[in-house]
Every structure is written in structure tokens, then in C-alpha cells.
N, C-alpha and C positions, 0 to 999 in steps of 0.2 A: 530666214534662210541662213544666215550670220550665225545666229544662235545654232542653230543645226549644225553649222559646217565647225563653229569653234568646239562644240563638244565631241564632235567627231575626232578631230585632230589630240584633243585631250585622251580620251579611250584610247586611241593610240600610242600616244606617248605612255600611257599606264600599261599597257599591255608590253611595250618592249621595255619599259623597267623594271616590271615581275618577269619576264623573258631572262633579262639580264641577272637580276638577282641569283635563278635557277642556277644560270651556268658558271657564275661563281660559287655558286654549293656545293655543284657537281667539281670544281676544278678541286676544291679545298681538301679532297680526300684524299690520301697520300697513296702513290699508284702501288709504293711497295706494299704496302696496307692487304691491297686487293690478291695480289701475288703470293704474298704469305698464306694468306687464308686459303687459297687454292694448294698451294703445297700442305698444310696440314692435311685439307680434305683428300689427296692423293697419296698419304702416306701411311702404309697399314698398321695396320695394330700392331701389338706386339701380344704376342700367347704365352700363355700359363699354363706347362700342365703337371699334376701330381701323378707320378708314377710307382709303384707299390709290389710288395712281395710282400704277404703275410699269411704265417704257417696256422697261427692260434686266433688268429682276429684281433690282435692288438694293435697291429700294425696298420692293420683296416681302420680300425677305429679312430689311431690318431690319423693316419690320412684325410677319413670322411672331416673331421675336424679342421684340419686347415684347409679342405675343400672351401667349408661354409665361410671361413673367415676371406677369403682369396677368389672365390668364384671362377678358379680355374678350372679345365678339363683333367678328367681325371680316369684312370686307365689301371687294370691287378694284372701284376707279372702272374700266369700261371705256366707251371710247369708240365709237358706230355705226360709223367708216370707221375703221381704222387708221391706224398712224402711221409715214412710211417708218423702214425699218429702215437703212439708210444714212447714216451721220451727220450728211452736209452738208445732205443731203438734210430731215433732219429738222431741223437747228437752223434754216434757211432757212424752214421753212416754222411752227416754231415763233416765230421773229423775226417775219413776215409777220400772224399771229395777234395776238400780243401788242401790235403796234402801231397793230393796226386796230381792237381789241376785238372779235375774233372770240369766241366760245364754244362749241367743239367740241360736239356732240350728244352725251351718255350712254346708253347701256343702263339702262334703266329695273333701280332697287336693290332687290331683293326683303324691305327693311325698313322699320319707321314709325322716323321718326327722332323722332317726340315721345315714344319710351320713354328714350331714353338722356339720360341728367345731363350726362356726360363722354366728349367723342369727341376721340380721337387723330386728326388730321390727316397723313396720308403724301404728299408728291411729290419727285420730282427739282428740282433747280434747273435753271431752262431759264433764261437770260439773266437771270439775278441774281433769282428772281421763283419764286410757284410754278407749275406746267407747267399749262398753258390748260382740260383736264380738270379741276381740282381747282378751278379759278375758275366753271368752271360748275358745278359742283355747289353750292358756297357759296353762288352767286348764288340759286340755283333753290330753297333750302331757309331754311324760317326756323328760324333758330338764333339767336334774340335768349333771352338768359337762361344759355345752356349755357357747361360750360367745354371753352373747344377747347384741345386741345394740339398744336402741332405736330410735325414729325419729320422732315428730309430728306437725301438722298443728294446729293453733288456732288460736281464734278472741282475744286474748289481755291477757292471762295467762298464759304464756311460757309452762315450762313441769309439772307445776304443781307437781300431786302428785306421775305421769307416773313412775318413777324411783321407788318409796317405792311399788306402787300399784307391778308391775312388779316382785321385789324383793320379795315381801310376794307370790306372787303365785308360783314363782320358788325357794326357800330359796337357793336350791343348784345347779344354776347356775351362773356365772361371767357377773353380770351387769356394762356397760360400762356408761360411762358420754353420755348423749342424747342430740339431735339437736333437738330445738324448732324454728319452721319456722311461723308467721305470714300470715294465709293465702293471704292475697293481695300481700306475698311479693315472695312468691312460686318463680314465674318465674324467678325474678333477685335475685335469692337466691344462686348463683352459687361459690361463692368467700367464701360464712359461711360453705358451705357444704367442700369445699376445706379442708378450716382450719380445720374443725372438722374431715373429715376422715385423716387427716395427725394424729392424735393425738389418735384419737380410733382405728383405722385398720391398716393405710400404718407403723406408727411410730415402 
């Protein structure tokens, strides 16, 4: 009975010393620990989206490109009438636009643009400037806070005035440094876009 009653009391004391150990494990974890983690989990993402105007498909092309590198959402400025497809045709009537302060009419964008942090900016250069599509959109949308990046295609005048033109329609937005892509050079343009998103978005 002795022997019964002493191992009994032992299982006991072993049971509130494993008891005890537990609740010094649990105390040892730092409560801000626990706190932080719950603030990460409650605080949202941040959005990506690449936003585009392209007359010839180059401008697509380099978009689709830093789509795949960026995994962002991704959205083509279109315009209600078209735009001739004819080249004389069309810088004519793009010159005519930009001197007037015309503002081409949009096709209504199937997104709320107060999710996204960071939108990529797509257009051609139309006479040193961005193409009259992408100025009505900036116009029409508040984007005071975001940071816009640009991106553009051209026959032989890098970003031109794309950067200033940009900044005067948004004054209070965060303009980033812009990629000027050479249209013939779109496709193997893979290595400039690198460099550039390390430096405006990944860095």
C-alpha cells in the first residue's frame, strides 16, 4: 500500500513539472511577436496594375512583357472612334488633337482604380508627348498619392516629354524614371526591361 501511495505521489509531482515546463514555453513567446503577426495578416496587399494605349501593337507587346515579369493586373486604354490606320493620316490628326487640347473619348475601364498603389503607364510617342488616349485617362482619374511608372514605344525620340507631360496632369502623384523602348526593338527588349524594373518596382 506504501509502494502504491509513494508512486502515486511521484506521477504527481511528474505531471505538475511537465504542467510547469508548458507554461513557461508558452510565457517565453514575446506577446508583441503575436501582435505583429496579426497586423501583417490584416493589412492588404498592395496592387499592380499595367495600364496601356497601343495604336500598332508595340505598345501591347511591351506591356504583355512587364505583365509576365511583374504579375500585375493589366487593362488597353481604348478609344469610342478609332484611330486611322494610315500613318499620315493618323499623325495629322494626332498633331491636330494635341494642339488643340482635344481629349479623345474612352471606353469606360472595367476596374476601380483606388485599389491599385502602383500603375505602369503604356503609350506610343505621338509628336514627342504621350498619345491623346492616355491624357484623357490621367485627366479623368484622381491619382494624387499613386506611384505611376511609365513605359513607351517610339521611332527614334526616347521618352521625350512623357515624364513632364505626365507629371503636369498628375502634379500629386509619385512619377518614377520611364522605359523608352524603340519600336523595332520591342521583342528583344527583355534584358532593358529587366534592368529597369529592378530599379523602379523590385529595388
Amino acid at each position: 500500500m506504501k509502494k502504491i501511495t509513494t508512486f502515486s505521489l511521484l506521477l504527481i509531482v511528474a505531471l505538475l513539472l511537465v504542467g510547469c515546463g508548458s507554461t513557461s514555453a508558452r510565457q517565453q513567446t514575446p506577446p508583441e511577436a503575436t501582435s505583429t503577426n496579426k497586423a501583417q495578416a490584416a493589412a492588404p496587399a498592395k496592387k499592380t496594375l499595367i495600364l496601356y494605349y497601343s495604336h500598332t501593337g508595340n505598345t501591347r507587346e511591351l506591356a504583355e512583357q512587364i505583365r509576365q515579369k511583374t504579375g500585375a493586373d493589366i487593362v488597353e486604354i481604348r478609344t469610342v472612334r478609332p484611330y486611322p490606320t494610315v500613318y499620315n493620316e493618323l499623325t495629322e490628326q494626332a498633331k491636330r488633337e494635341q494642339n488643340s487640347g482635344f481629349r479623345p473619348p474612352i471606353q469606360p475601364l472595367n476596374i476601380n482604380i483606388a485599389e491599385y498603389d502602383t500603375i505602369f503607364i503604356g503609350s506610343p510617342i505621338w509628336w514627342s508627348t504621350i498619345a491623346t488616349p492616355v491624357t484623357t485617362f490621367l485627366s479623368e482619374q484622381n491619382m494624387a498619392g499613386k506611384t505611376l511608372i511609365p513605359f513607351v514605344t517610339h521611332g527614334g525620340s526616347g521618352l521625350a516629354r512623357t515624364v513632364n507631360a505626365i507629371k503636369e496632369l498628375v502634379p500629386q502623384a509619385n512619377v518614377r524614371d520611364g522605359l523608352a523602348i524603340r519600336s523595332s526593338n520591342v521583342k528583344s527588349a527583355q534584358k532593358d526591361i529587366d534592368s529597369w524594373l529592378y530599379q523602379v518596382y523590385f529595388k
